[in-house]
Phi, psi and omega in degrees: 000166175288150194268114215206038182276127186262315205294359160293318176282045167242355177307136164313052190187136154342123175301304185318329177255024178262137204236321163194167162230162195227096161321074151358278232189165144167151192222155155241186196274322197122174174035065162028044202216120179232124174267135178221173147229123163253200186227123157251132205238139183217144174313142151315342151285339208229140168241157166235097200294174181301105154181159187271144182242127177260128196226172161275138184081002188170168191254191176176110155276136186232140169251117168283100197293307192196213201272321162233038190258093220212141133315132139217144173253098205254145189210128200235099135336320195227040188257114224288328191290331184298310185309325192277330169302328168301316174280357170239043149056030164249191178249175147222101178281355192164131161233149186245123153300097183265056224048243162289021174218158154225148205237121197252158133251116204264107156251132207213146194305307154226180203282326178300027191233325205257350170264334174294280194313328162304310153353317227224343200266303192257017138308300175256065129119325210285146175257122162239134171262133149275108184275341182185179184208151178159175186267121094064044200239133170348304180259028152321288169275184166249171170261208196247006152266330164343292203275328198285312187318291191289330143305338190284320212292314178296330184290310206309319196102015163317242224314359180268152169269103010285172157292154204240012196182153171229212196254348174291305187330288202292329168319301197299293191333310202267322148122029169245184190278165192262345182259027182240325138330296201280293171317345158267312147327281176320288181319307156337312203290288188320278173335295214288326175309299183285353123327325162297304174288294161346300184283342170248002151289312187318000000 
């Protein structure tokens, strides 16, 4: 559907020094309370310090990737595409920025919860496509340390050939233990291969 994300304005930072922003991820907690990771791209002049900022209706954490490069981790109290999901008795195990859309994943009680929340989307204004359907299985998503872990590890260059960093580097960085690192990484790993294979068996 189209990307109508309010949790950039929770960012700490001037819209005017913002260069771009990148939806990640986002879920929601229930009770119309939503979590996202964004990506901010920034002026070259401007920092942004490491730290969490408390707003009315939400938080923002920000991690810094690089000199203008930041994590935030945003958590919106009062996020109505979240309420709507709650009320037509689904979940949003994920969402993705796919350029000007975004493409979620929606677990619903039955398929008659997940035809309501389209429903209900596109009522007030959203254009939603339904790309598939099917039961439920676990390792569908990352969770949202899942994602946060593995994104820092990648802008950093774990994952390039050679590697450009290792996991004591992304431990300091990131502020965890290397074996909650490491077991989040791998669980990622896991998920996304097999989601992989999934997707070319299918």
């Amino acid at each position: 559907m189209k990307d109508q994300h309010n949790c950039k304005s929770f960012l700490p930072v001037d819209a005017d020094r913002v260069v771009s922003t990148d939806v990640i991820k986002c879920s929601s907690m229930g009770d119309g309370c939503g979590i996202s990771i964004m990506r901010v791209i920034t002026d070259s002049d401007i920092d942004i310090p490491e730290t969490t900022v408390s707003m009315k209706g939400g938080e923002c954490q920000i991690d810094k990737v690089s000199s203008n490069n930041y994590l935030a981790t945003i958590t919106n109290h009062s996020c109505k595409l979240c309420g709507m999901v709650s009320k037509c008795k689904c979940f949003l195990m994920s969402a993705i920025n796919k350029g000007d859309k975004v493409e979620w994943t929606v677990l619903g009680q039955d398929s008659s919860c997940v035809r309501e929340l389209v429903s209900e989307l596109r009522a007030k204004g959203y254009t939603v496509n339904l790309l598939a359907g099917g039961k439920y299985n676990e390792d569908m998503t990352l969770t949202s340390k899942e994602e946060k872990y593995l994104r820092i590890a990648f802008d950093q260059g774990y994952y390039d050939v050679p590697r450009r960093t290792d996991l004591d580097t992304l431990c300091e960085r990131i502020g965890c233990s290397k074996s909650t690192l490491n077991v989040s990484l791998r669980n990622a790993e896991r998920k996304i291969i097999r989601n992989y294979e999934i997707s070319k068996t299918g």
